[in-house]
C-alpha positions as CSV (number, residue, x, y, z in Angstrom):
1,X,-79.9,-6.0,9.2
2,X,-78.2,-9.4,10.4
3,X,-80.0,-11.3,8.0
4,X,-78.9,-8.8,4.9
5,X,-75.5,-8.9,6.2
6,X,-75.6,-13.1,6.9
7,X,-76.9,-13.3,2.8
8,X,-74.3,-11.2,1.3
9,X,-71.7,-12.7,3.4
10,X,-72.9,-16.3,2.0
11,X,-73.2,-15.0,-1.3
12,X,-69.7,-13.2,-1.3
13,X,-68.3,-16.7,0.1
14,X,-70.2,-18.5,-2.6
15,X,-68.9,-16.5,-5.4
16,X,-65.2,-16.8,-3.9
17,X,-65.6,-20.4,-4.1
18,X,-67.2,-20.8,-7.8
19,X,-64.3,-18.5,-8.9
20,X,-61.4,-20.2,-7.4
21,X,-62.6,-23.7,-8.8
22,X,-62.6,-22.2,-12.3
23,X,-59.9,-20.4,-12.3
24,X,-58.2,-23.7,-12.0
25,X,-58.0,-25.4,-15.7
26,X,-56.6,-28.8,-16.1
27,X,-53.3,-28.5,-18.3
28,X,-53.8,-29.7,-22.0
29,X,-53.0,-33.1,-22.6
30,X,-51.8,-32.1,-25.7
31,X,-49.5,-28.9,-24.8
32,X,-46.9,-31.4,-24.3
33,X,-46.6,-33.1,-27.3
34,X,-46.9,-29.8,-29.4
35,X,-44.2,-29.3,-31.7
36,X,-42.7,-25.8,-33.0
37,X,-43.6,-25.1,-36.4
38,X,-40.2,-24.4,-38.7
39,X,-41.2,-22.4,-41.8
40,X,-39.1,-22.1,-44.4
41,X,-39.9,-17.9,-47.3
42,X,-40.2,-17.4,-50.4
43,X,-40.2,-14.0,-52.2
44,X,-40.5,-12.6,-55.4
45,X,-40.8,-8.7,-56.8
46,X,-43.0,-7.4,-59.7
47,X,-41.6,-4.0,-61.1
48,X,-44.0,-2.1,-63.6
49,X,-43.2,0.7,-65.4
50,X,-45.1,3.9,-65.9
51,X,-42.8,5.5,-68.3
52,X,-44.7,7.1,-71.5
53,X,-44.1,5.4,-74.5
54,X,-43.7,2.4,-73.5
55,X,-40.2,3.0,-72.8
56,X,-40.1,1.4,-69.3
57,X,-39.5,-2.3,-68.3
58,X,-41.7,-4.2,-65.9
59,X,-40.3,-7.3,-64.8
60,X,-41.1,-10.0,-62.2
61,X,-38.1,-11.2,-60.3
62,X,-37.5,-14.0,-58.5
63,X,-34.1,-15.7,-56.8
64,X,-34.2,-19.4,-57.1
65,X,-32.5,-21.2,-54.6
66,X,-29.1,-21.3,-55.8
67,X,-29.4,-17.6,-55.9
68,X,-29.4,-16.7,-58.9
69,X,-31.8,-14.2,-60.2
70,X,-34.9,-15.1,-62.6
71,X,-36.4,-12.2,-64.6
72,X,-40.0,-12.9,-66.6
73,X,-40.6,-9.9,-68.5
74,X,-44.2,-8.1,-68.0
75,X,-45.5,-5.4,-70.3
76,X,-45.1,-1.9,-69.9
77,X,-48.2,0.4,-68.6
78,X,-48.2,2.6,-71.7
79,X,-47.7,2.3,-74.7
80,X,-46.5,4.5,-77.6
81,X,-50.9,5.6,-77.5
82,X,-51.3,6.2,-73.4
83,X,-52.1,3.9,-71.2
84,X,-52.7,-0.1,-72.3
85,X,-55.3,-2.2,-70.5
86,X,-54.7,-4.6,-72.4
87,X,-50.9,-4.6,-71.4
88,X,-52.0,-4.5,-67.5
89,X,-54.7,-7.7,-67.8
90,X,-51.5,-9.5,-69.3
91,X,-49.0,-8.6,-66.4
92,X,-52.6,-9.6,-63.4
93,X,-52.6,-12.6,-65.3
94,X,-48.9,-13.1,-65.2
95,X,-48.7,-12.3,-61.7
96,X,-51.4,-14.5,-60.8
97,X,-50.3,-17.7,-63.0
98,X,-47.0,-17.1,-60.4
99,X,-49.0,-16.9,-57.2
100,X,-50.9,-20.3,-58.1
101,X,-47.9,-22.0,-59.1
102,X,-46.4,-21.1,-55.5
103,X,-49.8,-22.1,-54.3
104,X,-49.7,-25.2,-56.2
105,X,-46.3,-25.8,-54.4
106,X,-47.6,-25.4,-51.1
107,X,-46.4,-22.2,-50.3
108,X,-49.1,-19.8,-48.4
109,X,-49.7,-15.8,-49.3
110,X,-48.1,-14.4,-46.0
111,X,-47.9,-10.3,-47.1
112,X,-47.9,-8.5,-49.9
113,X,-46.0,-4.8,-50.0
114,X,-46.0,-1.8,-52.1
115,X,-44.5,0.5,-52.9
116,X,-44.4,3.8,-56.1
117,X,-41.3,5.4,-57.4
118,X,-41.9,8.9,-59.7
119,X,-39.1,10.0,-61.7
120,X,-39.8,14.1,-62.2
121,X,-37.4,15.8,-64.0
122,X,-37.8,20.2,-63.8
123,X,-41.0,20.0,-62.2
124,X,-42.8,17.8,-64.7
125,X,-43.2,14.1,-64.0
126,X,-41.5,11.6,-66.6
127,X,-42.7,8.6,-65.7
128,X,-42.3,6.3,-62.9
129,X,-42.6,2.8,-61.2
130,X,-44.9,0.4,-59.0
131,X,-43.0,-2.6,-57.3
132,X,-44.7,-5.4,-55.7
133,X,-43.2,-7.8,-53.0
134,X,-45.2,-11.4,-52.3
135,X,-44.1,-12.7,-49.4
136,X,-44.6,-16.7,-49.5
137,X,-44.2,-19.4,-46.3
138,X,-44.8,-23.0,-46.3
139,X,-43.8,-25.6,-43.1
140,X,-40.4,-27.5,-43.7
């Protein structure tokens, strides 16, 4: 029985001692010289419209930095026929052409949001919207 309680008390002691020494890290060298990084955003809106007919408008919309607002038209979802593929591979190729040139710029793809807006009219739906916010940072 002493010996049992003589080797758990040394190994108790032990394992005290191995965990104080590592719980003691030496600071980084580094930590002090680290500098907060200052981003500066960048955002811009898609709106495309779901209105039969081709009645809608889809837009992309950006503010430049003077604030002024920049529309780029996109092409409605349907057409006077239904719904146009076509017209949708145009506005992902649109979209996408922006994203790059942002990219291109240096700004980074932080968030992208969502969002649907149906118009309904006496029960019956008349058409309706998708909008589309990119959120963009890059370090000033």
């Amino acid at each position: 029985m002493k010996d049992s309680l003589k080797t758990f008390s040394i190994a108790a002691i032990a394992s005290i001692v191995v965990m104080t020494a590592f719980s003691f890290k030496p600071a980084d060298p580094n930590a002090s010289t680290a500098q907060h990084v200052v981003y500066e955003y960048k955002q811009f809106s898609t709106i495309e419209s779901v209105i039969p007919g081709g009645l809608g408008r889809s837009r992309i919309l950006t503010t430049d930095d003077s604030g002024q607002m920049i529309e780029k038209e996109l092409k409605n979802f349907y057409s006077m026929v239904g719904i146009n593929f076509g017209n949708i591979a145009n506005n992902d190729r649109a979209i996408v052409d922006r994203i790059n040139d942002y990219s291109n710029q240096g700004w980074e793809l932080m968030q992208v949001s969502t969002g649907s807006h149906e118009q309904a009219s006496n029960g019956s739906s008349s058409g309706g919207l998708f909008i589309t916010r990119y959120l963009f940072r890059r370090a000033k």
